[in-house]
C-alpha positions as a Markdown table, in Angstrom:
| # | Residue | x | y | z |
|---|---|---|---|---|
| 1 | Unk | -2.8 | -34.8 | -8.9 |
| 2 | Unk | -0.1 | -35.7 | -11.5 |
| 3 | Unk | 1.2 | -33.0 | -13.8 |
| 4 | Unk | -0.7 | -34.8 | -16.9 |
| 5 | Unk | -4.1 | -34.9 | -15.2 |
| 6 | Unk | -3.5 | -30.8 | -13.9 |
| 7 | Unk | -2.5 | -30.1 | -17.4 |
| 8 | Unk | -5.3 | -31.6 | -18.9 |
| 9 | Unk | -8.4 | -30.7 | -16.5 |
| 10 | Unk | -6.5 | -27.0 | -17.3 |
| 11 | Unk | -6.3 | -27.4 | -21.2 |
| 12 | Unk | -10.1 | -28.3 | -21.6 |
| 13 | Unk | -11.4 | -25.1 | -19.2 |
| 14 | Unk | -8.9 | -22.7 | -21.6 |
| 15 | Unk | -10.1 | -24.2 | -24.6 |
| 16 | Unk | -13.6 | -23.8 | -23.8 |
| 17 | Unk | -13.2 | -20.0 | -22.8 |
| 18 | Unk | -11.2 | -19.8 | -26.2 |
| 19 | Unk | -13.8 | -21.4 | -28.6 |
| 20 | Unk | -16.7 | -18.8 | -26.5 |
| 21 | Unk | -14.4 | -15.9 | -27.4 |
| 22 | Unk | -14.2 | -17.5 | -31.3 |
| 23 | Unk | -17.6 | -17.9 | -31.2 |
| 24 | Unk | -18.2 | -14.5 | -30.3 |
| 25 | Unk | -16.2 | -13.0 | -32.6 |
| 26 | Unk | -17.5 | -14.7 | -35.9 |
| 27 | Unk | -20.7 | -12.2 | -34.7 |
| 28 | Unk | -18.7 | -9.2 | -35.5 |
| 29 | Unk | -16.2 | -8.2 | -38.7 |
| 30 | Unk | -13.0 | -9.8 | -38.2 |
| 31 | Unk | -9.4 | -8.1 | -38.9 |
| 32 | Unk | -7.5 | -9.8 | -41.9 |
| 33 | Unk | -3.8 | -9.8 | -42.6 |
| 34 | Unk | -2.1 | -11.6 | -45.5 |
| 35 | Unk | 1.1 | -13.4 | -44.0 |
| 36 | Unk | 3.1 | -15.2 | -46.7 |
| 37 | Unk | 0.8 | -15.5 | -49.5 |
| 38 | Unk | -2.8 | -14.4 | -50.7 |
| 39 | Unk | -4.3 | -17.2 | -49.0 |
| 40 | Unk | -2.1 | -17.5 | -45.8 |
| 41 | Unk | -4.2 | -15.6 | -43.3 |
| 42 | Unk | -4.0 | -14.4 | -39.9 |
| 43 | Unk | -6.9 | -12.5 | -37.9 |
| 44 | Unk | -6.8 | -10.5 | -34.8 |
| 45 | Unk | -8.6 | -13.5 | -33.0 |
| 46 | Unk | -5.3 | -15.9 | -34.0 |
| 47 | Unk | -3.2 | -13.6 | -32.2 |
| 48 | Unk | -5.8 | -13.2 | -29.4 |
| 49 | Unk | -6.4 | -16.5 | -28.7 |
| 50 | Unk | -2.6 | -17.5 | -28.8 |
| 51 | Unk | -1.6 | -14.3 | -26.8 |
| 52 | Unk | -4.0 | -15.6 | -24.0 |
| 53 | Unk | -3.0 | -19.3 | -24.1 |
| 54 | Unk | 0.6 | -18.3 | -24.2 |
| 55 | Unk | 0.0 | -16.1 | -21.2 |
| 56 | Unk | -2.2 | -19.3 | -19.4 |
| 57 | Unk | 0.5 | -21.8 | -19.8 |
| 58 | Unk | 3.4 | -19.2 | -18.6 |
| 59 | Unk | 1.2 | -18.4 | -15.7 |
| 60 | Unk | 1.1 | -22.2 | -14.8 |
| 61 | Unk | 4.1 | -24.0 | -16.1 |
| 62 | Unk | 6.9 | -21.3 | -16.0 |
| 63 | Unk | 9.7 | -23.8 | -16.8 |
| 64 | Unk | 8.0 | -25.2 | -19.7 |
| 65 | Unk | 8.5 | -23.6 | -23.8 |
| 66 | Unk | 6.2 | -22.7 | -26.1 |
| 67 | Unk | 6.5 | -23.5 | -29.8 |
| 68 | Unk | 3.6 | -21.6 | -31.4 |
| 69 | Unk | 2.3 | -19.9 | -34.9 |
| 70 | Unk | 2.4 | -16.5 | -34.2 |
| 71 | Unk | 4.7 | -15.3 | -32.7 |
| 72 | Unk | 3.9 | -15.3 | -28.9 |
| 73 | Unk | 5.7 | -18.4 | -27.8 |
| 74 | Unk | 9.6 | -19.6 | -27.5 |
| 75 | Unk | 12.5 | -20.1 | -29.6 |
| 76 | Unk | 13.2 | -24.0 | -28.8 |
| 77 | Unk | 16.3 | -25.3 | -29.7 |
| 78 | Unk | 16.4 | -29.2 | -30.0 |
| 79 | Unk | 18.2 | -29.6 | -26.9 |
| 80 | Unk | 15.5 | -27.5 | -25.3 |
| 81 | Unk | 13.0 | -30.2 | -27.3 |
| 82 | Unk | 15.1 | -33.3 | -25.7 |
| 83 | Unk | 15.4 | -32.2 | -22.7 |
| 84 | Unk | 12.5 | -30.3 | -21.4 |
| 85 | Unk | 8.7 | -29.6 | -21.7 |
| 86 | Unk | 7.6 | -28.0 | -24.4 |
| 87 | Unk | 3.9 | -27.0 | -25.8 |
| 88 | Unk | 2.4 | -27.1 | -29.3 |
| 89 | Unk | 0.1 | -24.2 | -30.2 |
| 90 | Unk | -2.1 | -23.3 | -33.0 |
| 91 | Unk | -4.6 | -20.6 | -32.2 |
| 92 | Unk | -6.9 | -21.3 | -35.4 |
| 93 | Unk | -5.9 | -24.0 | -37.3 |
| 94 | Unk | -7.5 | -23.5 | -40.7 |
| 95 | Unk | -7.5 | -19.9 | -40.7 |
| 96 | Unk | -8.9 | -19.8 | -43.9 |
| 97 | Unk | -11.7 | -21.3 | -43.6 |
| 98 | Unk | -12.7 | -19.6 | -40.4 |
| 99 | Unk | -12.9 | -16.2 | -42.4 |
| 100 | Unk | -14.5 | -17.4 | -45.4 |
| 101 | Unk | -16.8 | -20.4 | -44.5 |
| 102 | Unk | -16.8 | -19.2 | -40.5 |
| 103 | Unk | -16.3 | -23.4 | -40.2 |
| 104 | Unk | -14.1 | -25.9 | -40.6 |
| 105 | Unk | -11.7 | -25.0 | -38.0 |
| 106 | Unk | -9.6 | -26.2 | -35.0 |
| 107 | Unk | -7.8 | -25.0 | -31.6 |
| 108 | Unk | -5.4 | -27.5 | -30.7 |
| 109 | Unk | -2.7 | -28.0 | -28.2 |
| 110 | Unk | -0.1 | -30.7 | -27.7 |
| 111 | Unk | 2.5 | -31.4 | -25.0 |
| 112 | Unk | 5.8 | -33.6 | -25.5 |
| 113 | Unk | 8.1 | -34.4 | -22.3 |
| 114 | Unk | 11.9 | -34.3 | -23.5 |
| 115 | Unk | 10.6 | -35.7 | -27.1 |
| 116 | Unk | 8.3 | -37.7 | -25.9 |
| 117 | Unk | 4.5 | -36.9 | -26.8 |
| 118 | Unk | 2.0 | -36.7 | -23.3 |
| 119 | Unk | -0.8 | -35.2 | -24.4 |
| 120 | Unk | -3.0 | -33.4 | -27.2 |
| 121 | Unk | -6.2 | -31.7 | -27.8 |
| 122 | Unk | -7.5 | -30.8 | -31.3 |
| 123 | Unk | -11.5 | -28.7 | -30.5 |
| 124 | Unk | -13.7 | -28.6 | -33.7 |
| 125 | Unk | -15.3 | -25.5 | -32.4 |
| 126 | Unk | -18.2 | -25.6 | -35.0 |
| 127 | Unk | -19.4 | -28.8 | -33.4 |
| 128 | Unk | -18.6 | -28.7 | -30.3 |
| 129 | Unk | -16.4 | -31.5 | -30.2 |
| 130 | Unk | -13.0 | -32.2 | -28.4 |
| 131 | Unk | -10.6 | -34.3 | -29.3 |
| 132 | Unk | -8.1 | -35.4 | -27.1 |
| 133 | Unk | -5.8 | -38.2 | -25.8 |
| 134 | Unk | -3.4 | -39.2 | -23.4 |
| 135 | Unk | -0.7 | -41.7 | -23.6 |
| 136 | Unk | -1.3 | -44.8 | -23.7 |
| 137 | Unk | -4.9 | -43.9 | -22.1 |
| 138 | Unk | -6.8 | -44.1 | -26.2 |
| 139 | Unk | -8.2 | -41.0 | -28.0 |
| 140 | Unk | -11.5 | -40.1 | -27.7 |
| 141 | Unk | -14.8 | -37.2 | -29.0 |
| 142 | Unk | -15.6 | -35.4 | -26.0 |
| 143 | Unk | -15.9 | -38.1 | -23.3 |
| 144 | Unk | -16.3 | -41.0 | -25.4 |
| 145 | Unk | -13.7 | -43.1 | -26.6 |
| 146 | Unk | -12.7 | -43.9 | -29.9 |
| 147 | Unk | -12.6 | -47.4 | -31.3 |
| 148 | Unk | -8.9 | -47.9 | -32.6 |
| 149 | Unk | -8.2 | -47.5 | -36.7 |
| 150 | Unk | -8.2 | -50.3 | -38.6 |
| 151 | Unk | -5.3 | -51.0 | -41.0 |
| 152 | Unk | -7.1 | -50.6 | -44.2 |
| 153 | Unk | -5.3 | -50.0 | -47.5 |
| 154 | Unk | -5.9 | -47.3 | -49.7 |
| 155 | Unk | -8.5 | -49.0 | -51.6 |
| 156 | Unk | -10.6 | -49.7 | -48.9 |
| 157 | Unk | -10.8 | -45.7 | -47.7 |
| 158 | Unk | -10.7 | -42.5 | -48.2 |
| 159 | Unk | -7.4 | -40.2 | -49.3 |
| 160 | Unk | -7.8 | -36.7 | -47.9 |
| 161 | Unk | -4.8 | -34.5 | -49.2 |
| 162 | Unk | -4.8 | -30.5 | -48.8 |
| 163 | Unk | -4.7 | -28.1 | -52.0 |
| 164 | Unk | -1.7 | -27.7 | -52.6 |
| 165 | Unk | -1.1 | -31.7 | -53.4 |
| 166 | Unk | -3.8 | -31.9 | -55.8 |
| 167 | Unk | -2.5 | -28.6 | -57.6 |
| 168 | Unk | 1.1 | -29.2 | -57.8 |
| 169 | Unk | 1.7 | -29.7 | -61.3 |
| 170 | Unk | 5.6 | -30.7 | -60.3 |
| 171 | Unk | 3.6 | -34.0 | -58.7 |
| 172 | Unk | 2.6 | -37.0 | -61.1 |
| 173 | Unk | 2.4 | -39.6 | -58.6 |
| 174 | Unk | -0.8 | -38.0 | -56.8 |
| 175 | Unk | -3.5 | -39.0 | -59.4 |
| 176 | Unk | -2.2 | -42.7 | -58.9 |
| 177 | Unk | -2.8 | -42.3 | -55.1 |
| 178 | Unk | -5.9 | -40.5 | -56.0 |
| 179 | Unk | -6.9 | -43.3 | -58.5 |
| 180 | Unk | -6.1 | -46.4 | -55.7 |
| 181 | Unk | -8.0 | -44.7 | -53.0 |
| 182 | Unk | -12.0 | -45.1 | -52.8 |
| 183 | Unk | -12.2 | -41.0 | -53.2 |
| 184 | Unk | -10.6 | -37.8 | -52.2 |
| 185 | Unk | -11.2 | -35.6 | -49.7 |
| 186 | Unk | -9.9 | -32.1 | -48.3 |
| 187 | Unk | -11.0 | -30.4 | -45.8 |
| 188 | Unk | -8.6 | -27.1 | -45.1 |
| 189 | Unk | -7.2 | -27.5 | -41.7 |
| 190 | Unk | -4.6 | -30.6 | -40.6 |
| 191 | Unk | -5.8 | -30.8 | -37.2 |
| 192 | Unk | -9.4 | -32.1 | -38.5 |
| 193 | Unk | -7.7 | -34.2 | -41.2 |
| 194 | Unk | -5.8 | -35.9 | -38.5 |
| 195 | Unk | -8.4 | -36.1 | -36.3 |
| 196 | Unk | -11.0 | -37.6 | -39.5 |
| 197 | Unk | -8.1 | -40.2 | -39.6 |
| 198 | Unk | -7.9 | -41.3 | -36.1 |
| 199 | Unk | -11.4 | -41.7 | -36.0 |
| 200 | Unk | -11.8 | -44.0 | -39.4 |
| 201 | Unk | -13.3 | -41.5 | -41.3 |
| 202 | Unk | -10.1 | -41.3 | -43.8 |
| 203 | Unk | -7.1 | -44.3 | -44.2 |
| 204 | Unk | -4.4 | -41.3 | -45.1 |
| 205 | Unk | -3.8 | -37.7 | -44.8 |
| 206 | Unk | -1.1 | -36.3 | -46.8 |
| 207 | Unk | 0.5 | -32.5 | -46.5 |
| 208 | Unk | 3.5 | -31.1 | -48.4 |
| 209 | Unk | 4.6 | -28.8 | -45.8 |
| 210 | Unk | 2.7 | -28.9 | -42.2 |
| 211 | Unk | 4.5 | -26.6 | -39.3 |
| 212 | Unk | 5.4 | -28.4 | -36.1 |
| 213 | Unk | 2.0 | -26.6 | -34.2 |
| 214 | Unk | 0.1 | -28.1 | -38.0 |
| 215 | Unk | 1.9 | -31.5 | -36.8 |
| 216 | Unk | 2.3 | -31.8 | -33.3 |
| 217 | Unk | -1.5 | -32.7 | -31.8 |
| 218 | Unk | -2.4 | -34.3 | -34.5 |
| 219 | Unk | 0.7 | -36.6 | -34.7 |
| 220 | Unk | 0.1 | -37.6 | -31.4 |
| 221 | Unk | -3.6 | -39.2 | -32.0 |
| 222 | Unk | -3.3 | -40.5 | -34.9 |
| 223 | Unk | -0.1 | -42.4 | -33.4 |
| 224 | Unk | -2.0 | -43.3 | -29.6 |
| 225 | Unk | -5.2 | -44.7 | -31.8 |
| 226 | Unk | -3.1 | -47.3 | -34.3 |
| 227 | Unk | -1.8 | -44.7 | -37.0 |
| 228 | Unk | 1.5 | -43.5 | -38.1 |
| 229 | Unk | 3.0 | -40.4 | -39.2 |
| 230 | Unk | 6.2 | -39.4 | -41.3 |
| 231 | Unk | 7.8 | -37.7 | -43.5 |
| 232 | Unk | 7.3 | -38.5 | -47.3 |
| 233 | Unk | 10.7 | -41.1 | -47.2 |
| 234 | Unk | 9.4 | -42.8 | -44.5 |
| 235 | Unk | 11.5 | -41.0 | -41.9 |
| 236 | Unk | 10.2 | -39.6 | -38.5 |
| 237 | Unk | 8.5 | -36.5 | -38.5 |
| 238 | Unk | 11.0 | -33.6 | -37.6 |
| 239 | Unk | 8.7 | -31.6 | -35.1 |
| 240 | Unk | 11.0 | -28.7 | -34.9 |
| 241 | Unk | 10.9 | -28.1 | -39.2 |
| 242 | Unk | 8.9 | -27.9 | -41.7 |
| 243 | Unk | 7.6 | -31.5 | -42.7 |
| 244 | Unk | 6.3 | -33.4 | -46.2 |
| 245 | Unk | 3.8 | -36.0 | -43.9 |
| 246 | Unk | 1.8 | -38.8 | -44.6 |
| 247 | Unk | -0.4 | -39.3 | -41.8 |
| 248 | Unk | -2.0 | -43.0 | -42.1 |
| 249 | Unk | -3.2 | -46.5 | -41.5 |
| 250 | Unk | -0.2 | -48.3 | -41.3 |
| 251 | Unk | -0.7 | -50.2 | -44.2 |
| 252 | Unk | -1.9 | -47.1 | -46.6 |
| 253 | Unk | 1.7 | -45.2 | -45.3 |
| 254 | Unk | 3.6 | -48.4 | -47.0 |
| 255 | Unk | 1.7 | -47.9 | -50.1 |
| 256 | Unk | 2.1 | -44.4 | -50.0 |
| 257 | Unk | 5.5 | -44.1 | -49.5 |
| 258 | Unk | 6.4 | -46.4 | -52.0 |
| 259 | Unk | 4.2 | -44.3 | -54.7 |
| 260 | Unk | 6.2 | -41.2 | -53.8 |
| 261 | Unk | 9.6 | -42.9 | -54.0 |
């Protein structure tokens, strides 16, 4: 078996066990924490979840690094990044919304070879659906592939942005964006914007400041299915920072990036 098919047939048994222990938990009162801010949340389940993975992929691939959001994984320098293996983990991605609406919410996982992204895996718990793609082997839900985006423009889709874009009153080239697209949507957690993206649901995505574990999966599958990803100049995305993205259809990215320029 090559290392990307052991990985994977891996990734989707730890991913089940970790969405059945989610699952579980939204049956009993969880444990909050404020992190940064009010509305940056952590719960003894994010820790839980990562602790295990962290502990599953060490147990497995000892050589490999972890980059991960709390706290459990590897400092990974950007030789480490070049050179070697290293996995993207976010416990709970939309945190938030997993204590407030108990939905909305994501487990994902990605792995890049000396740069280079292999693999990634974004689980909508709340219905039951994986995500996933290898390179240059498509995305697809669960076991069924998904067709590839088309390059629609922003008036032909749907611009899906998170809070803090719509609220920033420093920002007065978002209601133009806004205005061009067919409407707006938000959602609370990057993963499933991404992942609403790669399937045609949306034609952009855009974040002020996702994490590389926000970035990493989600990067990946929007990229294997047709889309691109970068930084608001039009750069590449830095996946060992803190990143401004537009994820999009190719051609909405060009419009976008010109709006923000």
């Amino acid at each position: 078996m090559q290392m990307t098919e052991k990985r994977d047939v891996l990734i989707k048994e730890w991913l089940k066990e970790a969405a059945t222990e989610i699952k579980e938990a939204l049956q009993h009162d969880l444990e909050v924490e404020v992190k940064s801010r009010a509305n940056d949340l952590v719960t003894q389940m994010d820790r839980k979840i990562e602790k295990e993975l962290v502990q599953k992929i060490n147990q497995h691939f000892p050589n490999d690094l972890i980059i991960s959001e709390e706290g459990f994984g590897d400092h990974v320098s950007r030789e480490d990044f070049e050179q070697q293996t290293v996995w993207f983990l976010d416990p709970i991605d939309g945190t938030l919304n997993f204590v407030l609406q108990n939905e909305n919410y994501a487990v994902m996982l990605a792995v890049y070879e000396k740069g280079i992204g292999k693999q990634a895996y974004i689980y909508d718990i709340t219905h039951n659906k994986l995500y996933w793609g290898i390179k240059d082997n498509g995305v697809y839900c669960n076991d069924q592939p998904l067709p590839k985006m088309k390059d629609l423009p922003l008036d032909k889709g749907l611009f899906a942005s998170n809070s803090m874009f719509l609220s920033d009153q420093q920002v007065s080239f978002n209601a133009e964006i806004t205005k061009r697209a067919m409407g707006v949507r938000t959602i609370g957690s990057a993963g499933l914007e991404s992942v609403e993206l790669t399937k045609g649901s949306t034609v952009a995505y855009v974040s002020y400041g996702l994490k590389p574990w926000d970035i990493a999966p989600g990067l990946f599958l929007v990229e294997e299915n047709g889309g691109v990803v970068t930084q608001f100049d039009g750069s590449r995305v830095d996946l060992l920072n803190t990143n401004p993205t537009i994820m999009a259809t190719p051609t909405a990215q060009k419009e976008i990036t010109k709006l923000l320029s």
